[in-house]
Legacy VTK file of the C-alpha trace (Angstrom):
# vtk DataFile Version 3.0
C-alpha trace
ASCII
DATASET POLYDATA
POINTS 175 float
-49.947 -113.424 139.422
-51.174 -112.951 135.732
-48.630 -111.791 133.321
-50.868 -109.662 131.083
-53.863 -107.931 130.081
-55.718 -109.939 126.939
-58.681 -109.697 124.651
-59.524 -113.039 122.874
-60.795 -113.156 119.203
-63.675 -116.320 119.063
-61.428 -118.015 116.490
-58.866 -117.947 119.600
-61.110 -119.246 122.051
-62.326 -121.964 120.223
-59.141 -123.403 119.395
-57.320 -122.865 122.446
-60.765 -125.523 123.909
-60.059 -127.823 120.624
-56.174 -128.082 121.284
-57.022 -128.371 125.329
-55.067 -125.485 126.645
-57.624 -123.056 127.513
-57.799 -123.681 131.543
-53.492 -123.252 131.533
-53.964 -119.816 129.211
-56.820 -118.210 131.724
-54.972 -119.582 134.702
-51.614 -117.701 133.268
-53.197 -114.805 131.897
-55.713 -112.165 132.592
-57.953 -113.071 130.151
-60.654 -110.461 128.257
-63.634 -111.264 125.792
-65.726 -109.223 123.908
-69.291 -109.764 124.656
-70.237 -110.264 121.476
-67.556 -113.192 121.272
-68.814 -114.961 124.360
-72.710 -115.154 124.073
-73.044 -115.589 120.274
-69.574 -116.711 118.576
-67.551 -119.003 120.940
-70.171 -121.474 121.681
-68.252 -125.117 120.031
-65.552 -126.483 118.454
-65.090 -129.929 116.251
-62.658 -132.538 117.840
-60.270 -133.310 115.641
-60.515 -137.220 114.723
-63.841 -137.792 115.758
-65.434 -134.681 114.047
-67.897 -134.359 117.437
-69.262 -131.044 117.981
-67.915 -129.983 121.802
-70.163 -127.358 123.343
-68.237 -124.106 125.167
-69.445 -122.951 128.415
-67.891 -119.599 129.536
-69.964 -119.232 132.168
-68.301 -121.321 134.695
-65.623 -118.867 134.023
-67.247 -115.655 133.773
-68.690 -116.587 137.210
-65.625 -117.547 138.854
-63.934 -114.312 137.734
-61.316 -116.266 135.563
-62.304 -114.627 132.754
-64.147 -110.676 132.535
-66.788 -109.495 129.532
-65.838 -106.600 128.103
-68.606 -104.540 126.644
-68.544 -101.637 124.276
-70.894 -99.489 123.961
-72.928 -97.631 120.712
-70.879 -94.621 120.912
-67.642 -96.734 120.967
-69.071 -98.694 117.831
-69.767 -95.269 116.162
-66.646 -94.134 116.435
-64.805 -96.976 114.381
-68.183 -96.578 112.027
-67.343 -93.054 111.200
-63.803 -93.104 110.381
-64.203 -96.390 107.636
-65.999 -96.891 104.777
-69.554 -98.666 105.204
-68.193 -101.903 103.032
-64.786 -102.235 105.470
-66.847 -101.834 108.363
-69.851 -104.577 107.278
-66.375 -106.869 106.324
-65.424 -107.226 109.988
-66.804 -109.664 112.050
-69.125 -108.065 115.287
-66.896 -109.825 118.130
-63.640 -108.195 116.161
-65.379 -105.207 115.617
-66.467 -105.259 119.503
-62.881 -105.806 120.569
-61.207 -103.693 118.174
-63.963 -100.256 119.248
-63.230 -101.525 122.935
-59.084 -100.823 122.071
-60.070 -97.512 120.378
-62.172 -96.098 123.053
-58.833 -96.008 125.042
-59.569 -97.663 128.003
-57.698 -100.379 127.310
-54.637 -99.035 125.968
-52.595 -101.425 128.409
-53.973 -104.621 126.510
-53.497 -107.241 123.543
-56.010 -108.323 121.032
-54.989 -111.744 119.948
-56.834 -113.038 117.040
-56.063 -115.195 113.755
-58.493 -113.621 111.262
-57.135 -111.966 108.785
-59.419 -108.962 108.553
-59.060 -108.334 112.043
-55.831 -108.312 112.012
-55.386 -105.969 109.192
-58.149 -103.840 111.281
-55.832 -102.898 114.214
-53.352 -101.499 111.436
-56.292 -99.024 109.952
-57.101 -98.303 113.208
-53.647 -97.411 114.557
-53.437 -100.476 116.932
-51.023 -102.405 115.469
-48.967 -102.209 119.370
-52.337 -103.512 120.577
-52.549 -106.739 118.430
-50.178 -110.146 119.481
-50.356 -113.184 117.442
-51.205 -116.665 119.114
-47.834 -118.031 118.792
-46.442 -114.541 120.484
-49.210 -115.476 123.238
-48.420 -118.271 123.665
-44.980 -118.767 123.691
-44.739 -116.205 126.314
-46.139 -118.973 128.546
-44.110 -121.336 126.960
-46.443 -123.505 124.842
-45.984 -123.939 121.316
-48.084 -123.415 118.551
-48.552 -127.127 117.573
-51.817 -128.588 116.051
-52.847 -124.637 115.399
-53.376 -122.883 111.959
-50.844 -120.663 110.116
-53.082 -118.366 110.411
-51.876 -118.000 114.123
-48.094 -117.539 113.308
-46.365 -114.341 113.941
-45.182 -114.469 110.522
-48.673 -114.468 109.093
-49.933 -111.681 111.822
-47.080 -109.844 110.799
-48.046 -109.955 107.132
-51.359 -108.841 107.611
-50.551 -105.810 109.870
-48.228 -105.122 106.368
-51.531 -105.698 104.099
-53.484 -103.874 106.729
-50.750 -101.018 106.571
-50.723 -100.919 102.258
-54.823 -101.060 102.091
-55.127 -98.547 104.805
-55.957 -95.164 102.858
-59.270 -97.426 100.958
-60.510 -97.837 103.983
-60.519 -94.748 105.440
-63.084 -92.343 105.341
LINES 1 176
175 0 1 2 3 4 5 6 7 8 9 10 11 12 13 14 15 16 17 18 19 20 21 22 23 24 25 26 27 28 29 30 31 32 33 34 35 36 37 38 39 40 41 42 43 44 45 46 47 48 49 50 51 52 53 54 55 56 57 58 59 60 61 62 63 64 65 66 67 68 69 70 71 72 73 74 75 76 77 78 79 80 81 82 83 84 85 86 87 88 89 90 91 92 93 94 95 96 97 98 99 100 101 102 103 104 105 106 107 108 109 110 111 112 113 114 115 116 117 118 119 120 121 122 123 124 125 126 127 128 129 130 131 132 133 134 135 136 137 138 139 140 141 142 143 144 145 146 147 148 149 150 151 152 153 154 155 156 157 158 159 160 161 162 163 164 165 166 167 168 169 170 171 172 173 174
């Protein structure tokens, strides 16, 4: 049975396929993407060594069922577009932005966004869904894989600081 409810961040996805644990995260977990993230962001990675550009096919997956789209719609957009300034809003990234409107429109309140960017991260504070968010080394060591060959970026200690910068530029943001 899968242990829990997750929405993937591209940055995720495409490292999780460069560091070859992808097929042991989706067969562990109940794995969510934005739409957004799966037709126009997590398309390749670069092997490490060789430099070769690896291509990313999702829909193997997506067809099987071991991984679902998630799709928000324009009033779920709106709603995050409304409540933030117009230059915070254009600074998020449109698969973040997809998963983070997806959290807000509360019909996912049982599940985890895990991404390494930065901005996202510090999104889910502005928002209010810091509970929602889970760093890749969280994620992962939940299934008992550590974060080796990944970027700091995916520590807890660096999602943790960004929820904090997320928390302190908060009231800039907000319309």
């Amino acid at each position: 049975m899968k242990s829990k409810l997750v929405i993937l961040d591209a940055n995720v996805i495409i490292d999780m396929h460069r560091n070859k644990i992808w097929d042991r995260v989706v067969s562990l977990y109940a794995v969510h993407i934005p739409s957004i993230v799966a037709s126009d962001e997590a398309v390749y990675f670069i092997s490490r060594g060789d430099n070769q550009k690896h291509d990313i096919n999702l829909g193997n997956d997506i067809t099987s069922k071991r991984v679902r789209i998630l799709e928000a719609t324009a009033d779920d957009i709106k709603l995050l577009k409304d409540k933030v300034t117009d230059d915070y809003f254009n600074s998020i990234d449109p698969g973040e932005l997809e998963a983070i409107a997806l959290l807000c429109s509360g019909a996912y309140e049982n599940f985890k966004f895990c991404t390494g960017d930065k901005a996202a991260i510090k999104a889910l504070t502005v928002f209010d869904l810091t509970h929602q968010g889970i760093s890749l080394e969280k994620l992962l060591s939940e299934i008992s894989i550590k974060l080796d060959g990944f970027s700091k970026n995916y520590s807890e200690t660096e999602f943790k600081k960004q929820q904090g910068y997320g928390l302190q530029e908060k009231d800039f943001y907000l319309q």
